[in-house]
N, C-alpha and C positions, 0 to 999 in steps of 0.2 A: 560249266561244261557246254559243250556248243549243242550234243545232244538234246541235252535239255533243255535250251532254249529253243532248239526247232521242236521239240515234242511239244509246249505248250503252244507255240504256236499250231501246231496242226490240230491238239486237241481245242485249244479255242474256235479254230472252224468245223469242226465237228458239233459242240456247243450251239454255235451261229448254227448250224443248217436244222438242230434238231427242233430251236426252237420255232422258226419256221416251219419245217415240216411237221415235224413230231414224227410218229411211229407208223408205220403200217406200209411204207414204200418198199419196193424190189429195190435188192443192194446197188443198180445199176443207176438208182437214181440218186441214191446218197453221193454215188461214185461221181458222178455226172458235178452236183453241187459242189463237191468236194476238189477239186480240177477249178471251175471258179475261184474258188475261196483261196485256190492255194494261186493262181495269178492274180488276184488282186492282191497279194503281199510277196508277189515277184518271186515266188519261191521255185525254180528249177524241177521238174518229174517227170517222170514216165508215166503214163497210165496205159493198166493190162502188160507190166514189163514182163517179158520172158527172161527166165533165169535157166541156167542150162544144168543141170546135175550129172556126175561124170563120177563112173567107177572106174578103178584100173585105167585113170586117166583118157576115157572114151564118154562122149556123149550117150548119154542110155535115155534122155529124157528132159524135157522142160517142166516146169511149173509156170503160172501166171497171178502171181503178183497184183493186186490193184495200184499199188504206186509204189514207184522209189524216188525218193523226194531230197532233195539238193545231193544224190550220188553216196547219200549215205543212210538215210532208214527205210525199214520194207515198210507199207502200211496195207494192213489186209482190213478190209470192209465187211460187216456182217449186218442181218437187218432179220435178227431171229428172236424169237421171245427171249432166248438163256444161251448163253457161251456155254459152249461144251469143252470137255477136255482134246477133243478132236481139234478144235480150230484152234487151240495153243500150240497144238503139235503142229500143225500147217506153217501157221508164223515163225515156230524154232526151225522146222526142213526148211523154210526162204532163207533164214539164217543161217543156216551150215551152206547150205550152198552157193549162198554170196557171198560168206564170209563179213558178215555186217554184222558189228557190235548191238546192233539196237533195233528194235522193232517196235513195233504198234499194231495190237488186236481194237479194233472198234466199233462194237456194237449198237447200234442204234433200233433199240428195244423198245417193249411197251410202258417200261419206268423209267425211261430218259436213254441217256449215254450212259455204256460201258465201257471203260477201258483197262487194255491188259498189256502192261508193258514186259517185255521179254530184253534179256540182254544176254549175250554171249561170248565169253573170254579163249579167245584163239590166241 
């Protein structure tokens, strides 16, 4: 599945940055690394995408996204001791509102890389 092969690739640069950095940076620098790593493997994204959310077919609101990566996964950045059930819920609203089969939660904590894959059947 092509998902899966961009999701390892994005979780192998995630890997790559932690083990240079490690733990302890604001998520903007992960963000930062992470934008590198994804053009040295030529891979297409947004960073900071705006997504637009729409009730009764009207704009009511954006969210912002750390990346949408080749027009098809959201990838939301975190850089906290512990994933909480709050930031699953963030990554599935990118998901209802893009309409994107696939996401990526990834934390970059004080016991290495987290990751939380989310998928969504529209």
């Amino acid at each position: 599945m092509i998902q899966d092969e961009l999701s390892e690739q994005i979780i192998g640069c995630a890997y790559k940055i932690y083990n240079t950095l490690g733990f302890g940076f604001l998520e903007k620098i992960y963000e930062n690394a992470m934008a590198i790593e994804f053009e040295k493997l030529n891979l297409k994204f947004k960073q900071q995408h705006s997504i637009k959310v729409y009730y009764d077919e009207k704009i009511i609101g954006d969210y912002i996204a750390d990346f949408f990566v080749e027009n098809k996964m959201i990838i939301e950045l975190k850089s906290t001791a512990n994933l909480i059930k709050k930031h699953e819920v963030q990554l599935v609203n990118y998901l209802n509102a893009t309409k994107q089969p696939v996401g990526l939660l990834i934390n970059f904590g004080p016991e290495g890389v987290e990751i939380k894959r989310k998928y969504k059947d529209y």
